[in-house]
C-alpha positions in Angstrom: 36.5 -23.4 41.4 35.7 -25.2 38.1 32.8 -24.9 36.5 29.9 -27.4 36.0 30.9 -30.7 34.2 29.9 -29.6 31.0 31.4 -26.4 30.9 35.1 -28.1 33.3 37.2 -25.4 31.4 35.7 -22.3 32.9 38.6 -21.4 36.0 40.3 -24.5 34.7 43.9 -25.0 35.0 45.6 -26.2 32.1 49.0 -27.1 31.7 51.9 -26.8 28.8 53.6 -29.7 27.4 56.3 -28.8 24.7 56.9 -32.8 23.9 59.9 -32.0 22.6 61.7 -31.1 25.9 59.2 -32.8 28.3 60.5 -36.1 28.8 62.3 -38.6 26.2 61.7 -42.1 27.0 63.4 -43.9 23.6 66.6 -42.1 24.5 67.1 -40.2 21.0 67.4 -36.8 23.0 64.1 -35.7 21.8 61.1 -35.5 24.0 58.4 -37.9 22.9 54.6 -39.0 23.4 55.7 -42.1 25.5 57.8 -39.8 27.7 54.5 -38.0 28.3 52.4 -40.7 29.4 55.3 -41.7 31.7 55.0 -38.4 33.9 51.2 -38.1 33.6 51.4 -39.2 37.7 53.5 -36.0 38.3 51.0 -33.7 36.2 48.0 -34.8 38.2 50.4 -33.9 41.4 50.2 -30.4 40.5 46.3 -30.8 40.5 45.9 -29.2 37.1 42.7 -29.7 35.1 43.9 -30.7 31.9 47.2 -30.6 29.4 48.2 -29.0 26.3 50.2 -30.6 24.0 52.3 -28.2 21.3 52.4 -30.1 18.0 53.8 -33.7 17.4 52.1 -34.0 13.9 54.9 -35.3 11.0 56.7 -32.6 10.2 59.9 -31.4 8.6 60.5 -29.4 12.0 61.8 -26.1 11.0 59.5 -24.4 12.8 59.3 -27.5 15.4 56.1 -28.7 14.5 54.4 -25.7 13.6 54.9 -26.5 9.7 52.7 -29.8 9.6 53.6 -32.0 6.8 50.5 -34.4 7.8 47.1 -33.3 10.1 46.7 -37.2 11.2 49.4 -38.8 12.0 52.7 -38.2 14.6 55.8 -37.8 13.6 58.2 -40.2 14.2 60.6 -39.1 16.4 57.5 -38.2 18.6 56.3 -42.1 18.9 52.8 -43.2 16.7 49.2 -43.3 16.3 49.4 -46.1 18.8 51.5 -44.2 21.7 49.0 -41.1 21.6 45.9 -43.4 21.9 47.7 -45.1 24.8 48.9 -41.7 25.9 45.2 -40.2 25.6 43.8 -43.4 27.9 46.0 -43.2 30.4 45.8 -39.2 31.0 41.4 -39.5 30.9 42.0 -43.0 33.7 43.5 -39.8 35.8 41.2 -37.1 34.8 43.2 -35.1 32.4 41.4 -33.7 29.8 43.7 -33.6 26.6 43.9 -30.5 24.4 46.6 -30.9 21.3 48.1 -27.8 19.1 45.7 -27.5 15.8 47.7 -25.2 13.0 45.0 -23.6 10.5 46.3 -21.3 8.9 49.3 -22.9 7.2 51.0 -25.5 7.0 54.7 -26.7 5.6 55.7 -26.7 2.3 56.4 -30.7 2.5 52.7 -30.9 2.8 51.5 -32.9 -0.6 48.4 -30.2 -0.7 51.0 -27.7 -1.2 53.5 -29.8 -3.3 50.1 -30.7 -5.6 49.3 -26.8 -5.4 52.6 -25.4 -6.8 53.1 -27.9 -9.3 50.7 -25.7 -11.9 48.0 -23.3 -12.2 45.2 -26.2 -12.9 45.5 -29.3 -10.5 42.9 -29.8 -8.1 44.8 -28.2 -5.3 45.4 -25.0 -7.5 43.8 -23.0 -5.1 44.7 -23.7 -1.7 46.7 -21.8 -1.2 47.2 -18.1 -1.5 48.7 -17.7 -5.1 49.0 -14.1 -6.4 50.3 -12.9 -9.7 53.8 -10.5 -9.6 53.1 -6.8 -10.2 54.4 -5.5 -13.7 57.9 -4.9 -12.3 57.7 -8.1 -10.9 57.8 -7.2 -7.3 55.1 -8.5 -4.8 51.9 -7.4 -5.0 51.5 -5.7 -1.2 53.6 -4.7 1.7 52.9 -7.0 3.9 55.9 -8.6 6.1 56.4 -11.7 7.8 56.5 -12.7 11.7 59.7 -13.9 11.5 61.6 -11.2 9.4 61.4 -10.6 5.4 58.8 -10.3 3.5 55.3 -12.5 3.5 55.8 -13.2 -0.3 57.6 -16.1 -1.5 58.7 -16.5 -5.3 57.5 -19.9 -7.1 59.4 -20.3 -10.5 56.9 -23.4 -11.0 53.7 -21.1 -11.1 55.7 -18.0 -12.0 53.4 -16.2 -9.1 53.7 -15.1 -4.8 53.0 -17.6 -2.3 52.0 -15.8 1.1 53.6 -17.2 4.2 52.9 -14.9 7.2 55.6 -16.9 9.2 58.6 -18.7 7.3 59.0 -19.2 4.1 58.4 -22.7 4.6 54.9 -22.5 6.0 52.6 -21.4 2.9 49.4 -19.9 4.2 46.0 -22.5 3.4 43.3 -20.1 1.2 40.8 -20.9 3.8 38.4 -18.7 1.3 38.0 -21.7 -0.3 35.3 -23.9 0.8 37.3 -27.3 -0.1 39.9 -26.2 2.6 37.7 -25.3 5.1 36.2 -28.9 4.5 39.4 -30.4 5.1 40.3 -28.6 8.1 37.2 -29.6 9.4 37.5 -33.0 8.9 40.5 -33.4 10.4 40.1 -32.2 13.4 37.5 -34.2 13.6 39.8 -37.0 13.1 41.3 -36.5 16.3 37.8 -35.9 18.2 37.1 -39.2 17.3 40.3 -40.3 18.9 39.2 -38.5 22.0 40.8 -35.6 22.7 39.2 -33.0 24.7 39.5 -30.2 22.7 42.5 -28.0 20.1 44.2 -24.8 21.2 44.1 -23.0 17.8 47.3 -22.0 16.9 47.8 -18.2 15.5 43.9 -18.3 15.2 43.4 -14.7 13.8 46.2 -15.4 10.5 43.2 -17.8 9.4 42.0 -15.5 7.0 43.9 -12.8 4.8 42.1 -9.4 2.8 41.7 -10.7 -0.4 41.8 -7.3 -2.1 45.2 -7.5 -0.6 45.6 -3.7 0.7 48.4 -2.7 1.6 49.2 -2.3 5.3 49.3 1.4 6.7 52.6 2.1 8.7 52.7 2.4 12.2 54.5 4.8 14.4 57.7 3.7 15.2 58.2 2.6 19.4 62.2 3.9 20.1 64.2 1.7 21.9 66.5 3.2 24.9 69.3 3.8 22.2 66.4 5.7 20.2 66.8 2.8 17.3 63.2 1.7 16.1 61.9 -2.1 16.6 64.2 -4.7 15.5 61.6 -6.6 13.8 60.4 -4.8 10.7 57.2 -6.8 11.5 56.1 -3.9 13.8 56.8 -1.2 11.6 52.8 -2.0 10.2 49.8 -2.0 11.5 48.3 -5.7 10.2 45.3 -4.7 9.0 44.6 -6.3 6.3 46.4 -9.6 6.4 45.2 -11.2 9.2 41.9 -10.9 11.8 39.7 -10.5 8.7 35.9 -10.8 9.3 35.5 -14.4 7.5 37.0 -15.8 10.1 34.5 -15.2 12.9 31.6 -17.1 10.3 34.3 -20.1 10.1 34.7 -20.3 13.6 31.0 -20.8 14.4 31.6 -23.8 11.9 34.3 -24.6 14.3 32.2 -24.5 17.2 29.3 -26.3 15.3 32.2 -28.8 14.6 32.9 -29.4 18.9 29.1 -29.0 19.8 28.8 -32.4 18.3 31.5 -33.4 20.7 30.0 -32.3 24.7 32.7 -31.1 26.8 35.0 -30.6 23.8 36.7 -27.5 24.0 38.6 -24.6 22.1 41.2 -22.4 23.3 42.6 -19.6 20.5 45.7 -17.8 20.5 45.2 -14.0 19.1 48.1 -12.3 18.5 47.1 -8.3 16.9 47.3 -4.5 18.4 43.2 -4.5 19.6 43.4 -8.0 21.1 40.4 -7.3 23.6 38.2 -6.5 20.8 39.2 -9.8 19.2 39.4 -12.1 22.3 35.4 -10.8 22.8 34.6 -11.2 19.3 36.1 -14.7 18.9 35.1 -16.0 22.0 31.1 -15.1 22.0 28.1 -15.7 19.6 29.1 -19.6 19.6 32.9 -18.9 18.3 35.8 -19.9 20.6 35.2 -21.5 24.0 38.3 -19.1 24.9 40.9 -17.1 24.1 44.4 -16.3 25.0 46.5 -12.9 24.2 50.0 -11.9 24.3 49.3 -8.8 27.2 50.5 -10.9 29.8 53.7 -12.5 27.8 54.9 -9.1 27.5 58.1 -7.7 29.9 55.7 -5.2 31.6 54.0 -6.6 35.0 54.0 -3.2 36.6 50.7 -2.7 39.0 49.5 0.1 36.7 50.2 -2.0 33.5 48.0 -4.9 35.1 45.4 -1.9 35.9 45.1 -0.9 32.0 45.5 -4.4 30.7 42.7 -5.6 32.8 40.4 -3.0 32.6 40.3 -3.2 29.0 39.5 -6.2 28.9 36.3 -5.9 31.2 35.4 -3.0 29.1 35.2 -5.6 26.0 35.0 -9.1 26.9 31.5 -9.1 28.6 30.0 -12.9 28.1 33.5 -13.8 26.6 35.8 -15.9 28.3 39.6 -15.5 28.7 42.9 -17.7 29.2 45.5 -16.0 31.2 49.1 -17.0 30.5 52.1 -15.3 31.6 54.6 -17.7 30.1 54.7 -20.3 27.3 56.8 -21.7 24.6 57.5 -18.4 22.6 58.7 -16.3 24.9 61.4 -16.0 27.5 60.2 -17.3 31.3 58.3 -15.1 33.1 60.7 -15.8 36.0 63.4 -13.6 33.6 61.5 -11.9 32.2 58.9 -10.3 35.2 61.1 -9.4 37.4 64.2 -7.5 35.8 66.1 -5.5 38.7 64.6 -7.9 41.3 67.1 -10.2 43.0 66.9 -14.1 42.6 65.6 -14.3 46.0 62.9 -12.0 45.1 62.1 -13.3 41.8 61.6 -16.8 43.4 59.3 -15.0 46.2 57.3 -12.8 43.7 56.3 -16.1 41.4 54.0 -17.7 43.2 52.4 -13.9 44.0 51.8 -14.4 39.8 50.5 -17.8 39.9 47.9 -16.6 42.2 47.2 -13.6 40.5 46.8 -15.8 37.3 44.2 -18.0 39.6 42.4 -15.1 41.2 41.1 -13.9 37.8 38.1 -14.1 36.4 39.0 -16.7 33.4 40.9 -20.1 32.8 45.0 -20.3 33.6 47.6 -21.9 31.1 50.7 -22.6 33.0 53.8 -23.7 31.0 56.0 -26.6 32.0 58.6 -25.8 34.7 57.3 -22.7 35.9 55.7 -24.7 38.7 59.9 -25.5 39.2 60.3 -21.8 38.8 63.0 -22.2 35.6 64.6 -19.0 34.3 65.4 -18.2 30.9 67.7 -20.4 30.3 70.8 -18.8 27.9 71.9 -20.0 24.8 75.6 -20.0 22.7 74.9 -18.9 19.5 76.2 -22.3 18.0 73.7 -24.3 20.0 71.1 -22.3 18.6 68.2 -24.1 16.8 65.0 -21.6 16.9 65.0 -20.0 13.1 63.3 -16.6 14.5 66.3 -16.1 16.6 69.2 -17.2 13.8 67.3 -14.8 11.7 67.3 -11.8 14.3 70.5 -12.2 16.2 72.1 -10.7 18.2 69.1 -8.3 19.5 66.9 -10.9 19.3 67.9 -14.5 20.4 64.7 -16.6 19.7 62.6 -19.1 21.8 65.2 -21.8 22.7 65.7 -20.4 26.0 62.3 -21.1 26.9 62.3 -24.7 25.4 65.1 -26.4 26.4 64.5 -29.7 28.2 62.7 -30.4 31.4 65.2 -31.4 34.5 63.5 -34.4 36.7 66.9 -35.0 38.3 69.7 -33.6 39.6 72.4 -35.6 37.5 74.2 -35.0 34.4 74.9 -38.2 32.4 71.4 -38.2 31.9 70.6 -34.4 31.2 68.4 -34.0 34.2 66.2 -36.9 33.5 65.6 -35.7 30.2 67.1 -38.3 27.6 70.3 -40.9 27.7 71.5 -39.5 24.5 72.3 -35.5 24.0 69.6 -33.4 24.0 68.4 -31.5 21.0 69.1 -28.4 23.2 71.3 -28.4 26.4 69.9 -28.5 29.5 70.1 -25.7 31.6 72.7 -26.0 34.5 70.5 -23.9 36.9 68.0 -25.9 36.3 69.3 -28.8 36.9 69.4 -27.6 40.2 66.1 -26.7 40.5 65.2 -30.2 39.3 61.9 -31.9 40.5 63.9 -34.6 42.5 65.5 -31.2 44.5 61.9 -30.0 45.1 59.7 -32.8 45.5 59.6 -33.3 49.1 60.7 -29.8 50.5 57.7 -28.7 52.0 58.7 -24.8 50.8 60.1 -25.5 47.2 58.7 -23.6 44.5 57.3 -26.8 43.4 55.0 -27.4 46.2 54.0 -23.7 46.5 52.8 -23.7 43.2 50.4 -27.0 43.9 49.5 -25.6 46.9 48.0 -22.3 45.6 46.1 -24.9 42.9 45.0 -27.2 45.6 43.4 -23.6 47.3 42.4 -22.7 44.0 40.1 -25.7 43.7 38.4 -25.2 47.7 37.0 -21.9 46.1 33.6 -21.1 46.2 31.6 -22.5 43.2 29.5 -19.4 42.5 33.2 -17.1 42.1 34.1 -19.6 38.9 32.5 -16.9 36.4 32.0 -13.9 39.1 32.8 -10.7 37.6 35.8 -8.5 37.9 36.5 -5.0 39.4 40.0 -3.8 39.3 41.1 -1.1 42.4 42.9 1.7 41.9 46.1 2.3 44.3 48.3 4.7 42.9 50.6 2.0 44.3 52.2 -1.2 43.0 49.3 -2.5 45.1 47.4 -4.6 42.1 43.8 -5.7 44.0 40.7 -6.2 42.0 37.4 -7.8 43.4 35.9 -10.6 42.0 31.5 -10.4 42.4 28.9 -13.2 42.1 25.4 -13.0 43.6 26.3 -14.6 46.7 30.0 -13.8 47.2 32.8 -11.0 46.5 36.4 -11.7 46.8 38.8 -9.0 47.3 43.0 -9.5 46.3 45.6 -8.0 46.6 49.1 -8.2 45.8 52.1 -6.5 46.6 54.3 -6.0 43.3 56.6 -3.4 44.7 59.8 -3.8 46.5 58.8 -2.6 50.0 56.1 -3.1 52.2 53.0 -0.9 52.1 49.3 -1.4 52.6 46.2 -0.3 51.4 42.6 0.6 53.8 40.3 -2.0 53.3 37.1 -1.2 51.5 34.2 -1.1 53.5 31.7 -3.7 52.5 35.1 -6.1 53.8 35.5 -4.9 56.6 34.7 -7.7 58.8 35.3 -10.2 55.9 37.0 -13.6 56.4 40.8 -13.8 55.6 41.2 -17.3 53.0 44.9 -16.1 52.0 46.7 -19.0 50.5 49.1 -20.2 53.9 52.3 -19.3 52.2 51.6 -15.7 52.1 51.3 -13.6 55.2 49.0 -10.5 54.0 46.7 -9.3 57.2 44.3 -6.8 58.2 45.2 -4.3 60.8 42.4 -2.2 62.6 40.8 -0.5 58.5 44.5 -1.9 57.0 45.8 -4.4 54.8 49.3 -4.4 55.4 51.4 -6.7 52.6 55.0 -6.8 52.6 56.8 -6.9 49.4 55.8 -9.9 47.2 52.7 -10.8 49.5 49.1 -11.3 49.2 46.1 -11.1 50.8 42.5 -12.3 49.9 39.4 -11.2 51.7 36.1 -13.4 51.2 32.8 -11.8 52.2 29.3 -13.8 51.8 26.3 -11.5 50.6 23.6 -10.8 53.1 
């Protein structure tokens, strides 16, 4: 159900690689760009569209990547130049399109911009990046607070002045106000265009820009816990208006898109993190901004019917010609295998994820699926000691990071090679329960989670062309019956999933009454005299052609 050629990432499916974890093919323990290129067979498998790659520019690493030290060129322990062209050949000989990390909104404090920029008050690089004088008592000039815990302001004894850095202290935030650094950004994406990837998921895309009155943030009211204790991160004590989503940044990413347009087929994917992310997907992903957008509604611990309802709804209400990326799991927070089913056995966790998988395919928009969810991977826990993630060193014990999530891939069921993974010890253990759920386990079982998941793709692609960008009516139950109905001018698709734990069923709406029945063949979902009857974590997808 892809779009036209031009346009291949509308109902694409696009799939995670965290190179760190993926596959290590030097044997240093670390994932690498070679280790990519080995597997690229088993990613076309799972028929996906394209892959993302989280960053593998050089880097000091202590956010993994995320502080980039250098925009154009790989790290070492990652491989080179030469290993990503190779890797970039041999994923477009099996029609993968490549999309890589791009980090605009900061980078690390190794970065020779910012080791010119601190030096003084008058180099060339003075300004960019955001420098602010103390107040008279010295203190910081706002209230604003950082992702990761502390304050956003960081004291240089060099300049005598605040350095903002919405994340870690070690990830200064660019001035992107100034037009040199928007220049520079610029050009070096277009460095890697011209190396031929396909197109930049845009990392924390709405931080690009801060208030450069610098108001102070007004405080939220406080969400209590179970205990009746307020949010561990102080983070959510604010509501961030003021530094980040700032209206410059929807005139810079027109640039952006001006940028790709040059490039056809090129493609950009942004991840918005803020309280009114509807509003921002729409805004950044119309008037020739974003091609799409991703939020963090589905990455949340809530996958209730009625939840799915209100999330959905909202974002019809907003997104009209805007296009959206659903993900339900990636690389910052624990797997949705954990995470979506809490008081669901293991047996019904494992039955209930490829019920999301088609959910995620069913929607109007594009899918993001993170590595070994297709292997169905729980959260994998973490001893303290092994811990490597600063976020979670910095909120433990209530909050333990986003190494569970990232620990290495297993391709095998055997130890003295973690699972596949690397010769040497891995930079974080491998799971145990994984291992066991390795893709050698699931390759050839015809009913392992593996092969479900490429199934449902494999159906995914056989759908009607004109449902790709068909709009989107959700149904309400009153059950943990989630169904929506997707409508194009010659077509209307009606699913619906069964989220509770017990069977139920739901009268089918009229205009399907004598509609055909394309359920995927793993689920069982039929129609019954004017009844859909689903049992618990089943499915059923009704397909009607317009008279």
């Amino acid at each position: 159900m892809s779009g036209n050629s031009y346009e291949w990432w509308r109902n694409s499916v696009i799939y995670q690689i965290y190179p760190r974890s993926f596959c290590d093919a030097n044997g240093d323990g670390i994932g690498d760009i070679p280790g990519i290129t080995q597997k690229l067979d088993y990613v076309k498998s799972l028929g996906v569209d394209a892959i993302w790659i989280s960053p593998f520019f050089k880097s000091p690493m202590v956010d993994f990547g995320y502080d980039v030290a250098d925009y154009r060129d790989v790290d070492p322990i990652f491989g080179n130049l030469e290993d990503f062209d190779r890797m970039i050949e041999a994923a477009h000989e099996r029609g993968l399109k490549v999309i890589i990390d791009q980090i605009l909104s900061h980078t690390s404090d190794q970065h020779p911009w910012f080791q010119e920029s601190r030096a003084n008050r008058d180099n060339p690089k003075a300004d960019w990046y955001v420098w602010v004088d103390p107040k008279e008592d010295g203190t910081p000039p706002n209230n604003w607070v950082s992702v990761f815990g502390g304050g956003s302001w960081r004291w240089c004894t060099r300049r005598r002045q605040y350095y903002l850095a919405n994340f870690l202290k070690e990830q200064p935030d660019l001035n992107v106000h100034n037009p040199e650094v928007q220049e520079q950004l610029l050009a070096d994406m277009k460095f890697w265009l011209d190396r031929g990837v396909d197109g930049f998921r845009l990392d924390a895309v709405n931080f690009i820009f801060h208030q450069q009155a610098l108001g102070n943030n007004p405080a939220r009211p406080l969400k209590l816990d179970e205990k009746g204790l307020p949010p561990v991160n102080h983070y959510d004590y604010q509501w961030h208006q003021n530094d980040k989503s700032q209206p410059e940044n929807l005139v810079f990413l027109q640039r952006v898109r001006q940028l790709m347009d040059q490039y056809p087929g090129t493609v950009t994917v942004g991840e918005v993190g803020d309280d009114n992310t509807h509003k921002i997907m729409a805004e950044y992903t119309t008037e020739k901004r974003l091609h799409m957008a991703y939020s963090f509604d589905l990455l949340t611990e809530d996958c209730s019917a009625g939840f799915l309802r209100e999330t959905l709804e909202k974002n019809r209400d907003v997104i009209e010609k805007g296009w959206p990326c659903w993900s339900i799991s990636n690389h910052d927070v624990p797997r949705s295998i954990t995470r979506w089913n809490k008081g669901f056995s293991d047996d019904q966790a494992d039955a209930r994820a490829p019920l999301f998988l088609l959910m995620q395919l069913a929607l109007r928009g594009s899918v993001c699926l993170y590595q070994g969810e297709e292997l169905g991977l729980p959260e994998a826990e973490i001893a303290y000691e092994d811990l490597v993630d600063p976020y979670g060193i910095n909120l433990w014990p209530e909050f333990k990071g986003r190494d569970g999530c990232r620990t290495p891939m297993p391709w095998t069921n055997t130890s003295d090679d973690n699972a596949g993974f690397s010769t040497a010890k891995s930079w974080l253990p491998v799971s145990g329960e994984h291992q066991q759920r390795a893709v050698e386990v699931q390759q050839d079982a015809q009913r392992s989670m593996l092969n479900r998941f490429r199934a449902l793709i494999e159906w995914h692609r056989k759908l009607p062309q004109s449902l790709a960008t068909a709009e989107q009516e959700v149904i309400h139950t009153g059950s943990e019956l989630f169904a929506f109905v997707r409508r194009s001018e010659t077509e209307e698709m009606l699913v619906v999933l069964n989220l509770g734990k017990t069977s139920d069923s739901l009268q089918v709406p009229d205009e399907f009454s004598a509609a055909r029945n394309i359920t995927p063949a793993l689920f069982s979902g039929h129609v019954v005299g004017n009844n859909l009857n689903l049992a618990a974590a089943d499915a059923c997808v009704l397909l009607r052609e317009k008279s």
